[in-house]
Biopython code that builds the backbone (N, CA, C, O; Angstrom):
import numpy as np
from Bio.PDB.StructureBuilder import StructureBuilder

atoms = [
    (1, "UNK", "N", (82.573, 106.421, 94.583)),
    (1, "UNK", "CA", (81.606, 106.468, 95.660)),
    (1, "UNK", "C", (82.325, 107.012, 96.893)),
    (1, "UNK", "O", (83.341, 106.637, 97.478)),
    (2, "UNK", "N", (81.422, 108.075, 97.111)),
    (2, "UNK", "CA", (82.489, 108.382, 98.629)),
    (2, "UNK", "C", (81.995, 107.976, 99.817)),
    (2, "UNK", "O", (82.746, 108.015, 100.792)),
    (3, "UNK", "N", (80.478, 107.452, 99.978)),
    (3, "UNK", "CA", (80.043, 106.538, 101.119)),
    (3, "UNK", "C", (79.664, 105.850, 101.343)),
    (3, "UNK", "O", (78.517, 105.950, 100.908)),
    (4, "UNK", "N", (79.820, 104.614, 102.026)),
    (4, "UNK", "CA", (79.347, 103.286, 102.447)),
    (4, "UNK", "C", (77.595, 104.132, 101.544)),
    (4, "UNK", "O", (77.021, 105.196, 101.777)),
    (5, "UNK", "N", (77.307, 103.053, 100.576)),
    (5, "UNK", "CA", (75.652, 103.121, 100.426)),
    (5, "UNK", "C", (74.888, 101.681, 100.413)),
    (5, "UNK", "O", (73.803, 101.427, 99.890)),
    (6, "UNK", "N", (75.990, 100.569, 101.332)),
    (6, "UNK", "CA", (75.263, 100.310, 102.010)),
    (6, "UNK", "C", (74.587, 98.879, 101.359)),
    (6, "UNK", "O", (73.992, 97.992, 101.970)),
    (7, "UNK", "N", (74.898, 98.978, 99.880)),
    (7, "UNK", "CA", (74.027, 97.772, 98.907)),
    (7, "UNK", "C", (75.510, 96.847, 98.665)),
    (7, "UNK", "O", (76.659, 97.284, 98.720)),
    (8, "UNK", "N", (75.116, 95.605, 98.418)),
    (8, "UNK", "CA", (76.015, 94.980, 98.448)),
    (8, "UNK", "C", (75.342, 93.571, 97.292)),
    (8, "UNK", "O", (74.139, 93.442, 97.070)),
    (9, "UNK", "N", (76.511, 92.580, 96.648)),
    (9, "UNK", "CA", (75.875, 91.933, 95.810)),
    (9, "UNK", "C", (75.347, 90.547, 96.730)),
    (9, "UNK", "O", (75.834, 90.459, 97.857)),
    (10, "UNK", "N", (74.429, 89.529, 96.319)),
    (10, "UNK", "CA", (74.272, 88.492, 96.520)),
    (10, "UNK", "C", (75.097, 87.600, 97.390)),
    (10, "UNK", "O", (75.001, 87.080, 98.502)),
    (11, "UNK", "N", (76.184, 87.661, 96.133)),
    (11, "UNK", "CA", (77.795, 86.502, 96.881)),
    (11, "UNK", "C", (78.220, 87.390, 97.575)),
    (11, "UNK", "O", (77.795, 88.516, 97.832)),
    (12, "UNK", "N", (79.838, 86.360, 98.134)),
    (12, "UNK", "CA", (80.948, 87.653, 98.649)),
    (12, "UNK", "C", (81.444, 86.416, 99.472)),
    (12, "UNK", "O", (80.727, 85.514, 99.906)),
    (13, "UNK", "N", (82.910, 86.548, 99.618)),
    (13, "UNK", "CA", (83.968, 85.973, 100.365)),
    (13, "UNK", "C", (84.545, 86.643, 101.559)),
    (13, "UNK", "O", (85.007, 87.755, 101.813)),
    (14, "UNK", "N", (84.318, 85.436, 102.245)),
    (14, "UNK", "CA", (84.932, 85.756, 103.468)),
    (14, "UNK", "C", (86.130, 85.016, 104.064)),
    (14, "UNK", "O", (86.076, 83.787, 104.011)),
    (15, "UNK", "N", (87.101, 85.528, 104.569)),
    (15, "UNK", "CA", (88.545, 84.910, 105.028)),
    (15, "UNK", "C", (88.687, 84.918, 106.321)),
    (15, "UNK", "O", (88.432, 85.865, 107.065)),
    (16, "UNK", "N", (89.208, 83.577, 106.706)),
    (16, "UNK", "CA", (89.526, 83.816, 108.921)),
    (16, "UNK", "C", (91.216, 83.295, 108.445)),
    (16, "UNK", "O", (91.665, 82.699, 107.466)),
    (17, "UNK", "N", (91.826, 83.879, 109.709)),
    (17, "UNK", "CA", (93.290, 82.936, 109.747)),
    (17, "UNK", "C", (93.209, 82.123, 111.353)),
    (17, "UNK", "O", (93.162, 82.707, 112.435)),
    (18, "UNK", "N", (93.209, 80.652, 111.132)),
    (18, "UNK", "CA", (93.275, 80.137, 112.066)),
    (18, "UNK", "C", (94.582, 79.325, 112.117)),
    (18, "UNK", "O", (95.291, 78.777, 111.274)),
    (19, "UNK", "N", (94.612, 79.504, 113.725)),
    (19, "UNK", "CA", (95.734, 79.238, 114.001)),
    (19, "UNK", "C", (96.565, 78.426, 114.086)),
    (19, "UNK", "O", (95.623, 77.670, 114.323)),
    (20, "UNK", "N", (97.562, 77.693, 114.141)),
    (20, "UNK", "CA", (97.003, 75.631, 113.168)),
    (20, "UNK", "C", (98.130, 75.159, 114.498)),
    (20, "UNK", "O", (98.641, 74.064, 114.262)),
    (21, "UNK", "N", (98.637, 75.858, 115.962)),
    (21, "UNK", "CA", (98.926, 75.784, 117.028)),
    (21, "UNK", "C", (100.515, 74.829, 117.148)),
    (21, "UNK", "O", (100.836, 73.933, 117.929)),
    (22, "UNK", "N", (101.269, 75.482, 116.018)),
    (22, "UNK", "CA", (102.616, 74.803, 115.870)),
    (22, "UNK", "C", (103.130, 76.445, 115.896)),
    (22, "UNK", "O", (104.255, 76.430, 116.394)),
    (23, "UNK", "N", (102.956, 77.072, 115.742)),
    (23, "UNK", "CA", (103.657, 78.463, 115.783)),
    (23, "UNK", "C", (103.295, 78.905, 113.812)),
    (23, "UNK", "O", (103.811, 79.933, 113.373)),
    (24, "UNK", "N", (102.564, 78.169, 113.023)),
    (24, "UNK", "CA", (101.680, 78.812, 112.077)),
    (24, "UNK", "C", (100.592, 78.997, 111.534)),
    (24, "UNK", "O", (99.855, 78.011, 111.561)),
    (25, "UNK", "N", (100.160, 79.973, 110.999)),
    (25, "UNK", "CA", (99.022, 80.132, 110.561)),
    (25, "UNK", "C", (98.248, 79.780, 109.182)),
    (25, "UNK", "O", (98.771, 80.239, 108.166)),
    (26, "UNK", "N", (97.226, 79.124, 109.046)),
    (26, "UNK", "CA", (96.367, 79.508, 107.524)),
    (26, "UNK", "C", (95.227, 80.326, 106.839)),
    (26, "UNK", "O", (94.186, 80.288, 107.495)),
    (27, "UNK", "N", (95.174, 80.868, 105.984)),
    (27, "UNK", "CA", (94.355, 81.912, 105.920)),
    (27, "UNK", "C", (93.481, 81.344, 104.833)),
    (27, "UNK", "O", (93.935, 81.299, 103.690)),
    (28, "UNK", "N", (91.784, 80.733, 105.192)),
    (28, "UNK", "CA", (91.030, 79.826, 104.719)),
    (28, "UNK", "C", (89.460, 81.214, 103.704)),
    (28, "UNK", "O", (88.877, 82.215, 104.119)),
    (29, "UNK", "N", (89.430, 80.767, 102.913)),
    (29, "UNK", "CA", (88.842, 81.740, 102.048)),
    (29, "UNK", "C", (87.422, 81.360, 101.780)),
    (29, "UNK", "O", (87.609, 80.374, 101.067)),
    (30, "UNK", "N", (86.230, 81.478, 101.869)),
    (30, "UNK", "CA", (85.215, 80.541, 101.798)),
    (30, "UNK", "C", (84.561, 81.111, 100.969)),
    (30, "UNK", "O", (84.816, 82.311, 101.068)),
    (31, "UNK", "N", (83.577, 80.861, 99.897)),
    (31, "UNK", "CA", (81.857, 81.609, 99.651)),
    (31, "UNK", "C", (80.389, 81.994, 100.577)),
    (31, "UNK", "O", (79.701, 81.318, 101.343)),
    (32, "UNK", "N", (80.319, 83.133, 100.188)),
    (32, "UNK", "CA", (78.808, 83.350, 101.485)),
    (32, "UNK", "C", (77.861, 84.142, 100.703)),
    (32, "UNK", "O", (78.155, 85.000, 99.872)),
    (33, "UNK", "N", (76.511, 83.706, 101.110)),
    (33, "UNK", "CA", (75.489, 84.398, 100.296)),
    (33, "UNK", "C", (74.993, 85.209, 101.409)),
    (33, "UNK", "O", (74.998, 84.772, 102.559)),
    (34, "UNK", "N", (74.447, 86.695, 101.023)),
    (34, "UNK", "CA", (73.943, 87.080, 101.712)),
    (34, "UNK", "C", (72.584, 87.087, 102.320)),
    (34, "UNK", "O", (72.116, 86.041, 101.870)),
    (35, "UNK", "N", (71.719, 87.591, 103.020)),
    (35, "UNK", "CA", (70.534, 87.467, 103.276)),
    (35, "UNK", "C", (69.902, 88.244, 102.139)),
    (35, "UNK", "O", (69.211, 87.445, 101.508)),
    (36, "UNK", "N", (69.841, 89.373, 101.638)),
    (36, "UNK", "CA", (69.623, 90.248, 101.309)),
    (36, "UNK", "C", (70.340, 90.997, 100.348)),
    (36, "UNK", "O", (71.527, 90.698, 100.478)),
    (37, "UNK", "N", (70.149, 92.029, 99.225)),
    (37, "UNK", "CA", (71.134, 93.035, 98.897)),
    (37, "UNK", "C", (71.333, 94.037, 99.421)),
    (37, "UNK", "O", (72.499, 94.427, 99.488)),
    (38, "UNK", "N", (70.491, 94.661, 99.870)),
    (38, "UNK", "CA", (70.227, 96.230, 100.612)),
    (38, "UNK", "C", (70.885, 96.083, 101.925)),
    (38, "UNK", "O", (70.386, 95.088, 102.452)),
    (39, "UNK", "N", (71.583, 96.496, 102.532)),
    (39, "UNK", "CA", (72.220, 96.130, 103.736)),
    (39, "UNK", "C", (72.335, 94.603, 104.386)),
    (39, "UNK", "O", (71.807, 94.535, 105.496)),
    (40, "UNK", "N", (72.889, 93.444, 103.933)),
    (40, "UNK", "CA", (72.467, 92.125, 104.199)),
    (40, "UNK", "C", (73.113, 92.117, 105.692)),
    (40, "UNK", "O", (74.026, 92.834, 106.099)),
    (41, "UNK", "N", (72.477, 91.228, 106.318)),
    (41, "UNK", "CA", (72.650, 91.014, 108.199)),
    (41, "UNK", "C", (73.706, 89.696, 107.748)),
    (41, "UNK", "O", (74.929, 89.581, 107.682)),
    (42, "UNK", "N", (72.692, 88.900, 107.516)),
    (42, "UNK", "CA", (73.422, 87.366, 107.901)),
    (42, "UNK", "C", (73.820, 87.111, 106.794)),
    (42, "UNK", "O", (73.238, 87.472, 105.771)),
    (43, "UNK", "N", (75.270, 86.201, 106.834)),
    (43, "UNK", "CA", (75.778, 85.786, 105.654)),
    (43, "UNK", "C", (75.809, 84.489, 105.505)),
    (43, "UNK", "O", (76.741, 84.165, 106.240)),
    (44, "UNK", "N", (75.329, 83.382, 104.954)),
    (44, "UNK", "CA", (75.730, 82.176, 105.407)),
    (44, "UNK", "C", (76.716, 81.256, 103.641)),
    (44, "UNK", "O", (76.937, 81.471, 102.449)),
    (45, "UNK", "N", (76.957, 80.204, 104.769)),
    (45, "UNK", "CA", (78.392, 79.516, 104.204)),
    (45, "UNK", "C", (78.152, 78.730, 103.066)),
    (45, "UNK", "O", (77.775, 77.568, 103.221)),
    (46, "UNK", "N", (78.334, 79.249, 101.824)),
    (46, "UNK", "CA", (78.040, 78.437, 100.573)),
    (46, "UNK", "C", (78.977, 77.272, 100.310)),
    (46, "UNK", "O", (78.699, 76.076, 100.395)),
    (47, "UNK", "N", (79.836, 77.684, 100.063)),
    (47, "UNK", "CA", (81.374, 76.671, 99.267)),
    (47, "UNK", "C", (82.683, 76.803, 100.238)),
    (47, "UNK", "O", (82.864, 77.798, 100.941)),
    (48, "UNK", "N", (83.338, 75.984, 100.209)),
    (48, "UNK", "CA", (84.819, 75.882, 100.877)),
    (48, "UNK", "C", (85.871, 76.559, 99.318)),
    (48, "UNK", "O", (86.209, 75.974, 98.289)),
    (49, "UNK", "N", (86.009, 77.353, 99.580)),
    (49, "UNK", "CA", (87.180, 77.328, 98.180)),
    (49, "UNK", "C", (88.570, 77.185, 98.239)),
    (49, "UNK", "O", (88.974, 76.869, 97.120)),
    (50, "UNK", "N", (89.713, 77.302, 99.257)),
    (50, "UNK", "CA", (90.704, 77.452, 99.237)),
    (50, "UNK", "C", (91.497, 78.015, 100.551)),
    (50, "UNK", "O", (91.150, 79.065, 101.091)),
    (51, "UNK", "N", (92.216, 77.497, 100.856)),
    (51, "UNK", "CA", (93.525, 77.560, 101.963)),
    (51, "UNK", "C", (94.658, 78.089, 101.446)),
    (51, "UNK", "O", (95.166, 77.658, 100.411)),
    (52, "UNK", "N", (95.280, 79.361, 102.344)),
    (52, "UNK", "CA", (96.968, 79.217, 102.106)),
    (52, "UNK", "C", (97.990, 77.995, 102.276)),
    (52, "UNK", "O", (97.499, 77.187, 103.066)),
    (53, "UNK", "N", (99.249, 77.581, 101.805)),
    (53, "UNK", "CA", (100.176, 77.617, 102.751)),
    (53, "UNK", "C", (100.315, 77.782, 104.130)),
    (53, "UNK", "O", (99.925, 78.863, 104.571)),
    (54, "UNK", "N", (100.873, 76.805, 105.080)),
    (54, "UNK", "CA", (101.455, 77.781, 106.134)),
    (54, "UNK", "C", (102.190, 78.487, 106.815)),
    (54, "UNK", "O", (103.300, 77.997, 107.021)),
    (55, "UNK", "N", (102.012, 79.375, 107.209)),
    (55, "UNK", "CA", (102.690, 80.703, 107.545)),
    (55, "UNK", "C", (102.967, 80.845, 108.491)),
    (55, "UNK", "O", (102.059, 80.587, 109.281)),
    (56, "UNK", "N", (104.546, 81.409, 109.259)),
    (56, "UNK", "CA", (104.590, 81.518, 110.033)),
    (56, "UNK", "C", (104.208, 82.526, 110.599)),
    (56, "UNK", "O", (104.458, 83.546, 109.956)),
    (57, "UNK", "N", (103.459, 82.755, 111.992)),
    (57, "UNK", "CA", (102.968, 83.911, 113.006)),
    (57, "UNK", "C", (103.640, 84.747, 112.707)),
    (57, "UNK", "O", (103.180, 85.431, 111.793)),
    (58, "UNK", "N", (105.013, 85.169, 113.242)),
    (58, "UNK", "CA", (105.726, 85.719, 113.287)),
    (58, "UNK", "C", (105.729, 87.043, 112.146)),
    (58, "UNK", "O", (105.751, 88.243, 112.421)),
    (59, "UNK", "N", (105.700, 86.422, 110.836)),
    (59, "UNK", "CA", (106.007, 86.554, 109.570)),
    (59, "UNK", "C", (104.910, 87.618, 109.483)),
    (59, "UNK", "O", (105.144, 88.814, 109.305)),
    (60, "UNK", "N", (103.321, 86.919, 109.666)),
    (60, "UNK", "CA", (102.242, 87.467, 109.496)),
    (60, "UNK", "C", (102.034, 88.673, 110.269)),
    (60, "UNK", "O", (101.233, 89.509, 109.850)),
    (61, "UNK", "N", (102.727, 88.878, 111.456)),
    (61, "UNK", "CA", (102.527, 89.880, 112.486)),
    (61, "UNK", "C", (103.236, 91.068, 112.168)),
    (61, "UNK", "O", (102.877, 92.204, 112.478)),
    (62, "UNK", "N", (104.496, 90.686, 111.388)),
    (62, "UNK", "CA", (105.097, 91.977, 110.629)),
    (62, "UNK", "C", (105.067, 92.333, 109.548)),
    (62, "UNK", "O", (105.842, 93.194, 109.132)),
    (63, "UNK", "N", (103.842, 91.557, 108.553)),
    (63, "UNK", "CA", (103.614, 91.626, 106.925)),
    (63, "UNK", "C", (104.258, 91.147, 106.285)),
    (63, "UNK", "O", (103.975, 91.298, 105.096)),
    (64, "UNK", "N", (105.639, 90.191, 106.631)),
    (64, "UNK", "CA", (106.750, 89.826, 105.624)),
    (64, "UNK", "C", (105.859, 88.713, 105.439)),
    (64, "UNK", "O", (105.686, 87.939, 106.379)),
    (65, "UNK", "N", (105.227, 88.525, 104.254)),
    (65, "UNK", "CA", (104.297, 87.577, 103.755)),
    (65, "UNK", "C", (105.252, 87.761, 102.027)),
    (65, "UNK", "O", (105.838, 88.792, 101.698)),
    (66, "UNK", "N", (105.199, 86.933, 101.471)),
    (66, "UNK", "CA", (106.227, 86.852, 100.407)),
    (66, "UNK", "C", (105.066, 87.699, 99.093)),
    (66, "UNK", "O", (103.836, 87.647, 99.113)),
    (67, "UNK", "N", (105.834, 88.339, 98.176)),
    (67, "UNK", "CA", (104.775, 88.481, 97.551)),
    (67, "UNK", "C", (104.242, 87.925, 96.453)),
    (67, "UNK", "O", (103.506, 88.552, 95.691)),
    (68, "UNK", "N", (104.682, 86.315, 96.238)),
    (68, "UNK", "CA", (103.833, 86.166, 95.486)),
    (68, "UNK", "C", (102.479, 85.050, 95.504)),
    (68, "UNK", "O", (101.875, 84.394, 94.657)),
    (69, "UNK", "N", (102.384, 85.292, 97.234)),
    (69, "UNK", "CA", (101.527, 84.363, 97.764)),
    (69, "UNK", "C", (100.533, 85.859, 98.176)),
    (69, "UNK", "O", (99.346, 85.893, 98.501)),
    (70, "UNK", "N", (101.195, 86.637, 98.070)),
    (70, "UNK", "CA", (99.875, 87.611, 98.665)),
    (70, "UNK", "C", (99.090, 88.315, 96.970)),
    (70, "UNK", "O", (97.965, 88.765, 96.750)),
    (71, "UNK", "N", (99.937, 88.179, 96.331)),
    (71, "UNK", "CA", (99.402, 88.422, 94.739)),
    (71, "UNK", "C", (98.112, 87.465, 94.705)),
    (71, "UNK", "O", (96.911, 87.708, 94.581)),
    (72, "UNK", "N", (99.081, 85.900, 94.918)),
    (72, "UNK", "CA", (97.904, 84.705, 94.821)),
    (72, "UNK", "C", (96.416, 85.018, 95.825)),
    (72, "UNK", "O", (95.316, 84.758, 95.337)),
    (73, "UNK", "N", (96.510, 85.473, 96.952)),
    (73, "UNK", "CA", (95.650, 85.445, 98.064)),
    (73, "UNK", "C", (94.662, 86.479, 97.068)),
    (73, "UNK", "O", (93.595, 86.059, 96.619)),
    (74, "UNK", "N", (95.099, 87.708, 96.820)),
    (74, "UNK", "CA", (94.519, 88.681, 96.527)),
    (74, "UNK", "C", (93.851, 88.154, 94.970)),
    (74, "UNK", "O", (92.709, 88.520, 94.693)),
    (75, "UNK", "N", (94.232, 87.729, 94.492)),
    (75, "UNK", "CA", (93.790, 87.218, 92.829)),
    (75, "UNK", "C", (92.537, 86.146, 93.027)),
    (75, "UNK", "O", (91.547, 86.135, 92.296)),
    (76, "UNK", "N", (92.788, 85.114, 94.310)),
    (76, "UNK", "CA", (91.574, 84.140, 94.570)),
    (76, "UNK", "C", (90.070, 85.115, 95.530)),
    (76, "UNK", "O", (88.950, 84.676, 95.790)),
    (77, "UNK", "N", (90.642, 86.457, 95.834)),
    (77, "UNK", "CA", (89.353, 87.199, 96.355)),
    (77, "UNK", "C", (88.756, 87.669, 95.177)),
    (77, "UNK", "O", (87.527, 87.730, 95.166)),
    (78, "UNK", "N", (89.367, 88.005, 94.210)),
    (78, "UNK", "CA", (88.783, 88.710, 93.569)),
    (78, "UNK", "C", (88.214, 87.809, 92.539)),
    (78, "UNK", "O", (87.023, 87.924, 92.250)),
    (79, "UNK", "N", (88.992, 86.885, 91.933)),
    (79, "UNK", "CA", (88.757, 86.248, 90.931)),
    (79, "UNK", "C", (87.337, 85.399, 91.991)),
    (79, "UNK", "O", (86.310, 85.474, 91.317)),
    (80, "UNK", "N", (87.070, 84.720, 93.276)),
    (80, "UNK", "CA", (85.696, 84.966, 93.316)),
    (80, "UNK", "C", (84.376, 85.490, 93.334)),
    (80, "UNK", "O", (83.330, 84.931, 93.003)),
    (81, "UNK", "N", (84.617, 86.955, 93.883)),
    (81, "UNK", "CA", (84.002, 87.858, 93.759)),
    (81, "UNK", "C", (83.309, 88.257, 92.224)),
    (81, "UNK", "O", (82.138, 88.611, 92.088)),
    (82, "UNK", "N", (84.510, 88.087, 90.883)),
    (82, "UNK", "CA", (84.344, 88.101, 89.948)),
    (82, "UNK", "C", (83.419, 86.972, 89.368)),
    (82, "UNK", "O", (82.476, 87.257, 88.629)),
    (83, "UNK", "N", (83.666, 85.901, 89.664)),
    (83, "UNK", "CA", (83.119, 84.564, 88.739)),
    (83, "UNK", "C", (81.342, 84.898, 89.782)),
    (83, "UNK", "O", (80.387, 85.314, 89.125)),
    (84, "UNK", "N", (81.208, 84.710, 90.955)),
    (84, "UNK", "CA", (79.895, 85.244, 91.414)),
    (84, "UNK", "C", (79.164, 86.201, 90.662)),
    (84, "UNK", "O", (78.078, 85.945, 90.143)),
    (85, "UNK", "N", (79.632, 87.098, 90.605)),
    (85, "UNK", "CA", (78.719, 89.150, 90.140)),
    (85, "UNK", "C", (78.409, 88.923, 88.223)),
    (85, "UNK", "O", (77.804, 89.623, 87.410)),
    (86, "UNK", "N", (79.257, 87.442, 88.081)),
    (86, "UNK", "CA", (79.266, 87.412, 86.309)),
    (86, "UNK", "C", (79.042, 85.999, 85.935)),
    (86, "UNK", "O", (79.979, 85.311, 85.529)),
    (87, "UNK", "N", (77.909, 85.563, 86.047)),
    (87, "UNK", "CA", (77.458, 84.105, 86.098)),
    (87, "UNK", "C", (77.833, 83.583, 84.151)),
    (87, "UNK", "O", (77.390, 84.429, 83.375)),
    (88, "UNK", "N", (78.241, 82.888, 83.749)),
    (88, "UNK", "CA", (78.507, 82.574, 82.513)),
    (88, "UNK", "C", (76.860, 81.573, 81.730)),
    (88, "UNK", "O", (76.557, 81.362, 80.556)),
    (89, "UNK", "N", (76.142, 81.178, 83.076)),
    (89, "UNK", "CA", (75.035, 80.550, 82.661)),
    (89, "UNK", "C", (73.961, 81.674, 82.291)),
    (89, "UNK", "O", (72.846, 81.352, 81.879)),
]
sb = StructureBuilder()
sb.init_structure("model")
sb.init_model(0)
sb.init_chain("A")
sb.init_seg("    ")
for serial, (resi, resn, name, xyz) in enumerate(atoms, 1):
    if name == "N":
        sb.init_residue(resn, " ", resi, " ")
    sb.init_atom(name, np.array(xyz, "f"), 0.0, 1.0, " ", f" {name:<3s}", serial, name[0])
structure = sb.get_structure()
């Protein structure tokens, strides 16, 4: 696909890093349904799924994030994204 078209599925995860005000951070991963498929506006907050470790600022500001916590980070987006788009029921 070469352009945004704009359709999108049902589910979908969303991630914030908040700031946990010791000098590290956590990067909190949630479930969200959309309004809509066709361009959805509002997303709202289904499930809590999962937290990093914490991380130091520092670390995060220059990417030295280890890699096998960013393997993990990246495997829990997808592997939700996945279990959503492929319901087993």
């Amino acid at each position: 696909m070469d352009v945004d078209d704009s359709v999108r599925t049902r589910f979908g995860v969303v991630a914030c890093l908040r700031d946990m005000g010791n000098g590290t951070s956590r990067l909190f991963i949630d479930d969200v349904e959309g309004n809509r498929i066709e361009n959805p506006i509002d997303w709202s907050h289904k499930w809590f799924v999962t937290f990093t470790p914490e991380m130091e600022n520092d670390a995060i500001e220059k990417m030295d994030i280890d890699d096998e916590l960013l393997r993990t980070i990246g495997a829990a987006v997808l592997a939700r994204c996945f279990i959503h788009n492929n319901p087993t029921d």
